[in-house]
C-alpha positions as a printed NumPy array, in Angstrom:
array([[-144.333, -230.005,  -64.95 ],
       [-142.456, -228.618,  -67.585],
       [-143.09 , -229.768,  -71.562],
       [-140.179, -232.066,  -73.57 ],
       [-140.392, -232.486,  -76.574],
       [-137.681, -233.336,  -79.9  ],
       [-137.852, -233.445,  -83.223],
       [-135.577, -235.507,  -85.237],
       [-135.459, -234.969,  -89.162],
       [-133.309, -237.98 ,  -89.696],
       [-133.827, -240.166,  -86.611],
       [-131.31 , -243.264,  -88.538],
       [-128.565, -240.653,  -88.701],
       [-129.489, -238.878,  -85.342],
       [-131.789, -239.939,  -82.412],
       [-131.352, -236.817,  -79.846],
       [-133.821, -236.522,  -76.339],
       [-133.687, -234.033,  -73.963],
       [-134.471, -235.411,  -70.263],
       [-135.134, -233.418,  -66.83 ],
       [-135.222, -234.834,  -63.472],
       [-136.273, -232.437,  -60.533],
       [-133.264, -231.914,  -57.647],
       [-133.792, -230.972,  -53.876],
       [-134.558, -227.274,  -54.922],
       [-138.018, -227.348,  -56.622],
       [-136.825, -224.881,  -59.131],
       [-133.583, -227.141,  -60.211],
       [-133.533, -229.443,  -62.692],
       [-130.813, -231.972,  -64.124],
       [-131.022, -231.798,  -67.98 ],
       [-129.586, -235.451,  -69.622],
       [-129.09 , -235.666,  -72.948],
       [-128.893, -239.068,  -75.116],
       [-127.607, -238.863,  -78.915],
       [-127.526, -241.838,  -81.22 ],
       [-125.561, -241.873,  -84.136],
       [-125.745, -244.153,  -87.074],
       [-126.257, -244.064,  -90.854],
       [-129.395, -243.159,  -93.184],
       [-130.73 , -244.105,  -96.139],
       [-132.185, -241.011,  -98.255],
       [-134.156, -241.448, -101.151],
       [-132.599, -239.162, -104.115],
       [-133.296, -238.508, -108.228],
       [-134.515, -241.804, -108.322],
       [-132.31 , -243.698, -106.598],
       [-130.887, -243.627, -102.486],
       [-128.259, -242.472, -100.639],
       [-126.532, -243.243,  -97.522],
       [-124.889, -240.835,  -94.699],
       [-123.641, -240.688,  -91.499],
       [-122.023, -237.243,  -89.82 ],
       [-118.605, -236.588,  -88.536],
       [-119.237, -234.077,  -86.566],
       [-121.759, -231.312,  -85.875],
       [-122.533, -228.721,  -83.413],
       [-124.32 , -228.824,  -80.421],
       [-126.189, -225.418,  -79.369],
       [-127.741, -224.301,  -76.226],
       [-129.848, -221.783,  -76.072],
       [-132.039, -220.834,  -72.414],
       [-134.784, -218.32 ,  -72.224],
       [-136.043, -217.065,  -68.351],
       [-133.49 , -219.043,  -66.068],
       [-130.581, -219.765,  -64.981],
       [-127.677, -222.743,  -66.036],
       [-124.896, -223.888,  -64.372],
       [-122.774, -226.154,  -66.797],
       [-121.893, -229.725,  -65.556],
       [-118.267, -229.089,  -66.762],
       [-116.434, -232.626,  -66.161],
       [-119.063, -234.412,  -67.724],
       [-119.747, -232.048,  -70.635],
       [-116.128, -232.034,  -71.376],
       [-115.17 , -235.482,  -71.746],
       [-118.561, -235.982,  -74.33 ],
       [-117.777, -232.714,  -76.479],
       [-114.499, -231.597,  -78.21 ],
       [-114.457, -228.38 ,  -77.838],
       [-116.698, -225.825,  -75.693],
       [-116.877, -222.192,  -77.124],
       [-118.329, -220.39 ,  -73.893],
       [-119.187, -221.413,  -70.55 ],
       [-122.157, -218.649,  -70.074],
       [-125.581, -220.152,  -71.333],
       [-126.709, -217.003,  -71.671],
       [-124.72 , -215.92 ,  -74.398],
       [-124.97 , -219.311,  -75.969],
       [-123.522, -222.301,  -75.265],
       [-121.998, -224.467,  -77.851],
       [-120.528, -227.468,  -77.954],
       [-118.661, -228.618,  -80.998],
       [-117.913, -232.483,  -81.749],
       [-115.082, -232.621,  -84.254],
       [-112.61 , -235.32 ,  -85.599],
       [-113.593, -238.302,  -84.615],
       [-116.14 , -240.169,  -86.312],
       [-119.697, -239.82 ,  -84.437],
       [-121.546, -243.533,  -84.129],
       [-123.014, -245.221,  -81.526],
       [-124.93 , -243.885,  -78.798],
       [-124.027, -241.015,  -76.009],
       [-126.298, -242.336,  -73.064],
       [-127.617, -239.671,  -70.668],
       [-124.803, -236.866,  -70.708],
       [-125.489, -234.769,  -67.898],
       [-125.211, -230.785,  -69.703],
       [-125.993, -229.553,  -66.012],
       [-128.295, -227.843,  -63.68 ],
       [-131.47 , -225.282,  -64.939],
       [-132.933, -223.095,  -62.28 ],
       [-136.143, -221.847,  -63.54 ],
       [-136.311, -217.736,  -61.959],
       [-139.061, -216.813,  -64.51 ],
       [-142.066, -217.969,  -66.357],
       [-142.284, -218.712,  -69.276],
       [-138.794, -220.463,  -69.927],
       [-137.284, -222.535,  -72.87 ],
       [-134.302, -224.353,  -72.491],
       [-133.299, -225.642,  -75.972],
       [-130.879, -227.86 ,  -77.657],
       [-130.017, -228.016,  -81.674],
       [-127.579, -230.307,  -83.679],
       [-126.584, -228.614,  -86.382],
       [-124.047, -229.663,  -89.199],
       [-122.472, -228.123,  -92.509],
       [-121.086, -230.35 ,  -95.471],
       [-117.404, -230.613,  -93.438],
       [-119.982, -232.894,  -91.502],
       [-121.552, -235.146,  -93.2  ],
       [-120.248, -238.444,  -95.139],
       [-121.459, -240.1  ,  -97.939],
       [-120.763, -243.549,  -97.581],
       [-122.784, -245.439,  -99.781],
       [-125.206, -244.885, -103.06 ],
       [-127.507, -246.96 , -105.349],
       [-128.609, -245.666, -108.561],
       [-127.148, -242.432, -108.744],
       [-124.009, -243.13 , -111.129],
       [-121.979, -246.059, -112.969],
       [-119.844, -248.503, -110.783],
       [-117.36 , -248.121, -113.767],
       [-116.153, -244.033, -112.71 ],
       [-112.573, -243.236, -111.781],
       [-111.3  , -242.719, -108.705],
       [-111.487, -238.984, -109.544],
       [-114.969, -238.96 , -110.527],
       [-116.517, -240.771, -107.707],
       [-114.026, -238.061, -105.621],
       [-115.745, -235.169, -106.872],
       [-119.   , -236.847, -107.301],
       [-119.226, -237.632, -103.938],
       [-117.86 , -234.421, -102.64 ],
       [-120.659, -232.536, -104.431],
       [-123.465, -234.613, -103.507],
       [-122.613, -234.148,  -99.687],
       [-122.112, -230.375,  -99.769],
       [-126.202, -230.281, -101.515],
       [-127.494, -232.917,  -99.399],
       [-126.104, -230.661,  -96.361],
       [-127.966, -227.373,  -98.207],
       [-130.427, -228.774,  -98.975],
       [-131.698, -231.53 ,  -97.008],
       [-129.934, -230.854,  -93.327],
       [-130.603, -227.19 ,  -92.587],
       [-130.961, -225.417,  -90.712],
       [-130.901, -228.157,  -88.031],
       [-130.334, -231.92 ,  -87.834],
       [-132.78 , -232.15 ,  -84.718],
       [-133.874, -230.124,  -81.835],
       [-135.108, -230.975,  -78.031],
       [-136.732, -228.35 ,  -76.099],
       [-137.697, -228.031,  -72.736],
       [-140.556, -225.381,  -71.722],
       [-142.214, -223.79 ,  -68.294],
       [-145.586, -222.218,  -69.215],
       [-144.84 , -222.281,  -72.989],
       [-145.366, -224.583,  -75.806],
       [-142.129, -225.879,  -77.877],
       [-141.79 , -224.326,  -81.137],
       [-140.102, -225.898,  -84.311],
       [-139.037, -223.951,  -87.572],
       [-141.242, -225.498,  -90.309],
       [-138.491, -226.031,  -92.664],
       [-139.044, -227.345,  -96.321],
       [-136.478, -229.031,  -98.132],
       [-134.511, -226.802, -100.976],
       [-134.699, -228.069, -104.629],
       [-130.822, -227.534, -105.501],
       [-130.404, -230.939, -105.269],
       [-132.124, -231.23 , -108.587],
       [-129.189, -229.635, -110.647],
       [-127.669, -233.124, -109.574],
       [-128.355, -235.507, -111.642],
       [-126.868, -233.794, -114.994],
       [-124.321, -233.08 , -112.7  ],
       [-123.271, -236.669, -112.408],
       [-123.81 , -237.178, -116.052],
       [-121.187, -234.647, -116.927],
       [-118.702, -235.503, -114.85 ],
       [-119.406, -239.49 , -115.168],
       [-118.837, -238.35 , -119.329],
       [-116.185, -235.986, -119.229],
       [-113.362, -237.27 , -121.387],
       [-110.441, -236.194, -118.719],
       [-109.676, -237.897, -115.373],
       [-107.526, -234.593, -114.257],
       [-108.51 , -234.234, -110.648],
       [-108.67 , -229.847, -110.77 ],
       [-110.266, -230.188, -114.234],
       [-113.237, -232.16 , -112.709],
       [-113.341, -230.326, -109.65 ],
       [-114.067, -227.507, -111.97 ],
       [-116.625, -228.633, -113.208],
       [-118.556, -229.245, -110.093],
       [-117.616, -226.033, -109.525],
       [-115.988, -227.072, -106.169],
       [-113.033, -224.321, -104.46 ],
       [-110.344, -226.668, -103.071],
       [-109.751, -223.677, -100.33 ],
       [-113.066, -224.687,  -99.03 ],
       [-115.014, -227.81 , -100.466],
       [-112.84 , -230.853, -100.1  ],
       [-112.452, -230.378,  -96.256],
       [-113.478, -233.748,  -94.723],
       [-114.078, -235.514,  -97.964],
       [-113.191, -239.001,  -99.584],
       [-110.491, -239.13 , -102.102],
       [-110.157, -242.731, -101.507],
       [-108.043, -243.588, -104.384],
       [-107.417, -240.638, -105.923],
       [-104.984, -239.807, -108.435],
       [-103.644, -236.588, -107.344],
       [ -99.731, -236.901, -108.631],
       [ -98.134, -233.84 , -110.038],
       [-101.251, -231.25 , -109.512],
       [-101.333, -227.702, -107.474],
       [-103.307, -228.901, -104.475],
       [-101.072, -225.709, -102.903],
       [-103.524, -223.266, -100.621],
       [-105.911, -226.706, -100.542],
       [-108.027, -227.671,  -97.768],
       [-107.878, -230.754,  -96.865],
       [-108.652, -231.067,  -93.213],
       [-110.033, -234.47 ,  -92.309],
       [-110.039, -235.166,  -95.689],
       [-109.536, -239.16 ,  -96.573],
       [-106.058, -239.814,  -98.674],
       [-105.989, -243.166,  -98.098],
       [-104.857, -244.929, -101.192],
       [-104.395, -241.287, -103.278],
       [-101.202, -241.335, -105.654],
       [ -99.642, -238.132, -104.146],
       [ -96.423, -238.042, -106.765],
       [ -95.041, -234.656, -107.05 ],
       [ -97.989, -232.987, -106.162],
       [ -97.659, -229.578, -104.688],
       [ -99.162, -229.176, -101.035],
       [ -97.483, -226.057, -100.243],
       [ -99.512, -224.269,  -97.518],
       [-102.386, -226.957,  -97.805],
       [-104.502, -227.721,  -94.837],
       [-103.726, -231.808,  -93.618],
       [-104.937, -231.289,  -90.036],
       [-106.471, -234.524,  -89.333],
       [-106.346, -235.81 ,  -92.753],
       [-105.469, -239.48 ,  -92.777]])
């Protein structure tokens, strides 16, 4: 009988198991895979924050055996599909839509073990366009602008990504005549240029959106992709060239600003 086995680094925010149940051939096996998502509560520079993902990818990986794909099934859990051949990689990418609640059983398809030892393996991973702060205690004043919480926020999710969430979110693996194997991964200490972080940006004596991005030192080509500028005063700045794909506008004072060639995809 082959070995399961997961590990889940933040089980609140992601739950993922990896199941097998033998078919008619004894070499086949049906791989299921359940996912629940939900928010966490991390402890941070004495205080806690809480996060949830928006999206993530989903990598297969199979060593000594074969996979055949269950397509229709596979396809209606996961956006996007990069490659049907396993053994180049498979990966499955969940995008746009907000990821909470729980994916029951999703049948990824059929493993034939042809060889021994074999490892059929599955890893979440996610970068900051991913992950969503939505709540924190302790970390700044209630009293910030719009702006500064913006930027704040934005910052905070790109480190906790670096430094807390790589380079996986969790990992099931399945092994024949092998044990499963786990990259012992220690957390990075970036996170601790933080906190004076905050207290600049919490002080600064401007509320100008670009002059607080700055200094975060956050590229609006790149970093504000799927954040929250709930609120935001943006009116009459050069958000031209920005990206702002999936980003949250909701409630941002727009006026005159220039969004010439910026990235809205999915922004809302």
């Amino acid at each position: 009988m082959p070995l399961l086995e997961s590990e889940n680094k933040y089980p609140d925010c992601l739950s993922m198991k990896l199941e097998a149940i033998p078919v008619n051939d004894k070499h086949g096996l049906d791989l299921y895979l359940t996912l629940e998502f939900n928010e966490q509560w991390e402890s941070l520079l004495g205080g806690r924050v809480k996060f949830r993902l928006k999206g993530g990818e989903l990598k297969l990986k199979l060593e000594g055996g074969e996979f055949s794909l269950a397509s229709t099934e596979f396809s209606e859990v996961f956006f996007q599909v990069k490659t049907n051949d396993l053994n180049q990689n498979l990966v499955g990418v969940f995008e746009v839509k907000p990821l909470k609640g729980l994916l029951n059983q999703v049948k990824l398809g059929t493993l034939k073990v042809t060889e021994k030892p074999c490892r059929f393996a599955a890893k979440f991973e996610v970068s900051p366009l991913d992950v969503s702060v939505t709540d924190a205690e302790g970390l700044w004043r209630h009293d910030i602008s719009p702006n500064q919480h913006a930027v704040i926020e934005t910052k905070l999710a790109i480190l906790l990504s670096s430094a807390r969430l790589q380079p996986y979110l969790s990992q099931s693996q399945l092994c024949y005549e092998c044990s499963p194997s786990f990259s012992a991964v220690e957390n990075s200490s970036n996170l601790e240029q933080l906190q004076e972080l905050i207290q600049h940006i919490s002080e600064a004596k401007t509320n100008d959106f670009l002059e607080l991005a700055k200094i975060a030192a956050l590229d609006l080509s790149r970093d504000f992709a799927g954040g929250n500028l709930l609120g935001a005063n943006l009116s009459k700045i050069d958000l031209s060239g920005a990206n702002l794909c999936r980003t949250n506008l909701r409630g941002a004072d727009l006026t005159d600003a220039d969004l010439s060639e910026a990235n809205l995809s999915g922004a809302n």
